[in-house]
Structures are given as C-alpha cells and as structure tokens.
N, C-alpha and C positions, 0 to 999 in steps of 0.2 A: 535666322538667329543672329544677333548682334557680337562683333567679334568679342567683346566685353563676356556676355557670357559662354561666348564657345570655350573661356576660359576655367569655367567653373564648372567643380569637382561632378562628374557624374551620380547620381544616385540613384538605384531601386527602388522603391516599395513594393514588396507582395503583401499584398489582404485579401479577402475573396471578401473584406466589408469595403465597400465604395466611401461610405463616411471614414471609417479608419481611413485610409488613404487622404482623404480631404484633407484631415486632421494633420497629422503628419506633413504633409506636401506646405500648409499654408505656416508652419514652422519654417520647414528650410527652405524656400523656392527662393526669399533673398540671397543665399549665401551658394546655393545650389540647383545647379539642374534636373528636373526631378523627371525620372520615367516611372512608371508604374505598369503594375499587372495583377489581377487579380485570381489566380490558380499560378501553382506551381510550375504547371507544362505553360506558361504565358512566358513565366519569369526567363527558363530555361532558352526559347526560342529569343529572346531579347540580348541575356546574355552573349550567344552563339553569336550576335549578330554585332553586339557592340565592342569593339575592339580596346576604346578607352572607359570603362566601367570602375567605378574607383568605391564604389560602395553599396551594399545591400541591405536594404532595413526589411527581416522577414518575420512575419506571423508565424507563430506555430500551428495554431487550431486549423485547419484546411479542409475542406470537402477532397475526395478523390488521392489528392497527395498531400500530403501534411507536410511541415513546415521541415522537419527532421531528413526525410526523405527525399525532400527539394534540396535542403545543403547538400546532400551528399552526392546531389545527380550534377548539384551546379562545381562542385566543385572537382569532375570530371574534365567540367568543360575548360579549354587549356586558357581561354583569355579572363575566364574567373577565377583559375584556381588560387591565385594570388591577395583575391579582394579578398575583402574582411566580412563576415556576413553576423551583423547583430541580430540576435532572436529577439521578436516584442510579443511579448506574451502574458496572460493574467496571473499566470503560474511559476513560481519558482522554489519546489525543492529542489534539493541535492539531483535527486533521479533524471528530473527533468533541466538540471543545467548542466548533468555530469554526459545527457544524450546528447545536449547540443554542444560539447565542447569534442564529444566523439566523431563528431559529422563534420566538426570542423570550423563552429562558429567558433567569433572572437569577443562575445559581450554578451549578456542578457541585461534588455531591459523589461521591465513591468505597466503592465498596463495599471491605471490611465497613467502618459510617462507625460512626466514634466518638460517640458519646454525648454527651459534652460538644460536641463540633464539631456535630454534629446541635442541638444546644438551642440554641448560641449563633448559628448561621447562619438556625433557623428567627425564634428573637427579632426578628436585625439585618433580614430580609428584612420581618416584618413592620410592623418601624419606618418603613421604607424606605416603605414603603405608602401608611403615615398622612404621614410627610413628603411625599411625590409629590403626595396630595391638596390637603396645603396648602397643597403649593407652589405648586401650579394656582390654587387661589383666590384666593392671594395677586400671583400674577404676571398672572393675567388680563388685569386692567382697566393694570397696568404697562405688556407689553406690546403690547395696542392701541394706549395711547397713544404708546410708543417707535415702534411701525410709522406712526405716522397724521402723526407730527412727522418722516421723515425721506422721506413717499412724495415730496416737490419733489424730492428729492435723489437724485443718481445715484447707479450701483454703485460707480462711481470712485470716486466721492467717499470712500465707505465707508473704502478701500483707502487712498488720502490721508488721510482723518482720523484711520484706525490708525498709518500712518506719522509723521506730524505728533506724534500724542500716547505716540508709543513710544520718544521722547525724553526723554520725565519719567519711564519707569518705570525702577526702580533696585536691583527683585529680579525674584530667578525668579518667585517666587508671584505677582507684581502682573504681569509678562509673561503666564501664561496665563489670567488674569484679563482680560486687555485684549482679549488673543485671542478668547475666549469672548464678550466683550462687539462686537464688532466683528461677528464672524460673525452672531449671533445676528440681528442687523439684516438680513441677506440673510433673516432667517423659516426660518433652517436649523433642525434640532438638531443640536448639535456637541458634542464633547469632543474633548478633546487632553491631550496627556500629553508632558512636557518632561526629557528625561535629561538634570539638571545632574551638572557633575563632585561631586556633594554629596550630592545626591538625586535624587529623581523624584517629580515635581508633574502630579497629576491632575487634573483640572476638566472642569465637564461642565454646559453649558445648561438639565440637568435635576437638578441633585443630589439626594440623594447617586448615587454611580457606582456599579451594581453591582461586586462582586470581581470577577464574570466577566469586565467589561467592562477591567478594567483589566489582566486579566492579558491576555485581547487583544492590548490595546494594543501590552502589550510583544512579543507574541512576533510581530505583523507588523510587527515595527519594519525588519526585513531583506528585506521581499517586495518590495521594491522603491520606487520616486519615490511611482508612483499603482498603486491598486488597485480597479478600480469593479465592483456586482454589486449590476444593482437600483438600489433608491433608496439603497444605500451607496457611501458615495466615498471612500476613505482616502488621506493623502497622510504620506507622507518625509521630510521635509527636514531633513539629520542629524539631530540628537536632539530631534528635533520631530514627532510624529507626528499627525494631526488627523483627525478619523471622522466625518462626513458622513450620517448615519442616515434623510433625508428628500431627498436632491438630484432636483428633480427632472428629467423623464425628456424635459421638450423643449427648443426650441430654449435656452430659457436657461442650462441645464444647462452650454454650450458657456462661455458667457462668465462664469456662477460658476467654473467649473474657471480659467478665466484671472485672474481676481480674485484667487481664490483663493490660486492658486500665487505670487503680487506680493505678496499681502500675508505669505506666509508666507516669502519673500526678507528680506524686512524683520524678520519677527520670530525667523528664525535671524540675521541680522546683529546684533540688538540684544543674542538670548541670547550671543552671541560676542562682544560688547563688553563685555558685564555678567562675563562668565567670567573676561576679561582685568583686568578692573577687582581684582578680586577675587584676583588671582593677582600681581597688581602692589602691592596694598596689602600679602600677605604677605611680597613680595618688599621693601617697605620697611621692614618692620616688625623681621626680620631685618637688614637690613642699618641701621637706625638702633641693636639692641644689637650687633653685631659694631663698630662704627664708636665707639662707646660703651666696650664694652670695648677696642678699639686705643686708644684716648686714655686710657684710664686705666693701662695695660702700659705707652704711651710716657710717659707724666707719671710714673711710678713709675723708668722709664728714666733718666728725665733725672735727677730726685734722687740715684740712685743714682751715675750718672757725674759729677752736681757733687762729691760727697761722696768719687768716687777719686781725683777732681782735688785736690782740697783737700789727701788726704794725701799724694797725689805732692809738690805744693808745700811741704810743711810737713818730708818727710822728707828733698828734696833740700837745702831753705834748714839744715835740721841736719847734713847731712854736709859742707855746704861749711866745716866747720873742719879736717874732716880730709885737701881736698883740696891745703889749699897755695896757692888762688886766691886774684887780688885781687879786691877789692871790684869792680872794673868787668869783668871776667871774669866773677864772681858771677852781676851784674846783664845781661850779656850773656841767658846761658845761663833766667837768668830770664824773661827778655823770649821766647826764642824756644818755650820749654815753656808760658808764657801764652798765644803766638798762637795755639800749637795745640790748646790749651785752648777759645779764643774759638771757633776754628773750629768745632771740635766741637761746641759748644751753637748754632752758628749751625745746624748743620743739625740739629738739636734741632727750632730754631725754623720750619726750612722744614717740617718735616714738622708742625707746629701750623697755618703757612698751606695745607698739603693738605688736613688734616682741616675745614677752611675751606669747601675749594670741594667737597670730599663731601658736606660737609650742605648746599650750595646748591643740588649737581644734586638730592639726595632731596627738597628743599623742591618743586622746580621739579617730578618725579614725581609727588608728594604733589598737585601745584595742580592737575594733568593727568586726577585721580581726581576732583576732587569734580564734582558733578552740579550744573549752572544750570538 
C-alpha cells in the first residue's frame, strides 16, 4: 500500500450482495480505502481487528444477522464504537429509521443511492468523526470543571438559573443554545430542535447532529408530550422538541423528568414571547409606512382644497358685478363662504392631531419591544 493511500479514510461495506459491494466500492475507492464483507459476523471480525476504522456503509436486509443487529454488536466493539455507521437500504419508514437510529446509526441512505449523495454523506460522516474527537478533547477538562463548580447546587437551581437567564435571550438560536447549556449540567446528553415561525434551529450537546438525528426530531414532534425507551427520553412542548439520549434508569430519572418539563414551560414561553416580539415589530413597521403615506395623501389633501377654496373666492368676488349687490350683501355672503372655508381646514387640522396620537401609540408599541 502506497504511503498516499495509507492516508485515506478507512471504510466498510457490509452486503451479503457481491454486486452491491462492487457498486459502492467503485464510487469511493478514489477518495477511499475500501474493506468489505459480506455477513454481519465478517464485518464484526474486521472491525475488532482494525484499529483505524473511520467508517461503515451497512445493508440492512441480511441473511443470519441483519443489518440492525450488526450495529448494535459493532458497536460494542470498543474501536468502533465511535465510527459513524450509515444504513443503505431499499426501505425508509419512520419504523425502520427510528431502529436504526436506536442501534446507533448516524444516516440512512436509499437504495439505488446516488453517487454524488454517497461521496458527500460518506465525506460529512467522516468529518463528523474527527470533529466528535475533538470535541471530546476539547470539552473534557470544560466539562469536569462546569460539573465540579455546580455539584453545591441543586437541580432546582439549574431550572431557576435557566429561567432567571432566559430573560436576556432575544433569538431563537441563542434560546436553544441556553437550553442546551442548562441541560447539559444535569450530565445529560441532549439536543432539541425549535420550529420557529421562520425556521428550525437544531442544537445538540454533542455537535455536529447527525442528519438522521434531526430528521427524528422532526417527525416525533406529533408522538406525543413524553416519549421514553430506555436511557431515551423525548419531550413536546409545542414547537420545542428535546431528546434525552442518556436519562438515567433510577430514582432520579423521576425528578429530571420534572425539572425537566419546568424548564421546558419556560422555554416555550420565552419562544412565544420572542415570536410575538417579532410579529409586533412587523406589525409597526407597516403601520409606521401606512401612517406615513396617510399624512402624505392628507397634506397633498389639504393643498389641494386650499387651492379650490381660493378659486371659489376669487370667482365669486368676480361675479359679484354681475349680480346687482351691495357692497355689504357682497361682504355678507363673503363672510359666510369664509367660515365654511375655516371650517373645513379645521378639520384638516384635527386629522394632523390624529396622526399625533398614531405615532404615540406606535412609539409606546415600539418601547414595549425593546429588550432590558
């Protein structure tokens, strides 16, 4: 083996089909070193033996052991347990990607899989790898010490200090960012995933999230409040969904679930504050050019009705030769087309003191947005 390629990413295939395997292999064998096996108990023994193993592309259909049953044995084994293992399969419901996300995979692809989707899912999985590593290295010694500064402190507490400090968050992103960070201190692993009217904001105690994990997400967003199975704990709360990957299995289990649920009261109330916020800024923003353009239509208004006043006045004061009047008849008649003239522009003027108190209530709106 050329040292060139002793550099390049290790990869699995298990098929118990020799063509499937061909298939696959003559995609990546540029970019990758390809092992192969064709049963489960092959893949397993390969595993065990390769020390640098950086990815597993496995069939689910199997003779003897199927594909579900092989993650779960591979991922016993202490030098796999880390890889990423993609399921390729003809098949993708809920059922069958929510088993391989239980076992431990990190992706389902479809058969017959695209080439391009194959290169770029095997690349992202094995990024995902090297990031996972580093993130462990790098969060280690972080959080020891986040767990070792908060063991005085209660669970409560936790649940209070998210509440307290989910006052100053003032986006979605930085809401499941708090979440995450709050949780994290109960020694969970979590993610959640947040349906704003806008988008939808993924986050996850271990980043990056696999794809699988997050298409998950969304489709038990309807299974109900809580979902528990195992050390997984999933919860609800409208467009807040939160996954629980380690809860554990004793007495405490009882009062993280109650913690849990308080703090995540709190953080649908703040995404539903933030929504509103957001939905009231549009709502002044529009209403400061509508309000903007009526002042400009009525001030065009008013010029317009000085200006037919004026010739009213100027055509009547010219026919008064041909009517025969006297000068104080004249001035009568003058006097009474003036008042109604005044008048007129006075309620000109009233609708200038409306546009007044429009922009006082949007001021007062506008005060009711900003964030202390």
């Amino acid at each position: 083996m050329s040292d060139t390629a002793s550099h390049k990413p290790n990869v699995l295939i298990v098929d118990d089909q020799p063509e499937n395997i061909d298939i696959i292999s003559n995609i990546l064998k540029d970019n990758f070193n390809i092992m192969a096996a064709t049963s489960g108990k092959k893949s397993i023994e390969i595993a065990q033996k390769t020390p640098d193993l950086d990815l597993i592309l496995l069939d689910v259909m199997m003779p003897e052991m199927d594909g579900y049953e092989t993650c779960r044995q591979l991922k016993e084994i202490e030098r796999a347990h880390d890889v990423d293992i993609i399921f390729v399969s003809a098949m993708d419901s809920l059922e069958q990607i929510l088993s391989g996300y239980e076992v431990g995979g990190t992706d389902y692809l479809t058969k017959p899989v695209s080439p391009d989707v194959l290169i770029e899912k095997t690349k992202l999985a094995i990024q995902n790898k090297q990031l996972r590593a580093k993130f462990k290295r790098d969060n280690a010694m972080a959080v020891h010490t986040a767990m070792t500064a908060i063991t005085n402190t209660g669970e409560l507490g936790i649940v209070l200090d998210f509440m307290h400090k989910s006052f100053e968050v003032e986006t979605v992103h930085a809401l499941a960012k708090h979440i995450i960070n709050s949780v994290k201190k109960y020694d969970l692993e979590v993610s959640v995933q947040i349906r704003s009217t806008t988008e939808t904001i993924n986050a996850s105690s271990t980043e990056p999230m696999p794809s699988l994990e997050k298409e998950f997400l969304f489709r038990v967003k309807e299974s109900g409040r809580l979902r528990e199975k195992g050390e997984y704990f999933i919860a609800n709360f409208g467009c807040i969904t939160l996954m629980i990957k380690n809860m554990p299995l004793e007495e405490r289990r009882g009062r993280l679930r109650d913690h849990l649920a308080i703090l995540l009261d709190g953080a649908e109330a703040r995404l539903n504050a933030l929504e509103v916020d957001q939905n009231l800024g549009v709502i002044i923003n529009e209403s400061k050019q509508s309000l903007h353009a009526f002042g400009k239509k009525q001030k065009d208004q008013k010029q317009a009705a000085v200006k037919i006043n004026d010739d009213i006045l100027k055509q009547l004061e010219h026919s008064f030769l041909s009517y025969g009047m006297t000068e104080e008849q004249e001035d009568m008649l003058l006097n009474i087309v003036k008042s109604g003239i005044d008048k007129s522009l006075d309620n000109f003027e009233m609708g200038v003191g409306l546009d007044d108190e429009l922009n006082s209530i949007i001021h007062t709106l506008e005060s009711l947005t900003i964030k202390k």
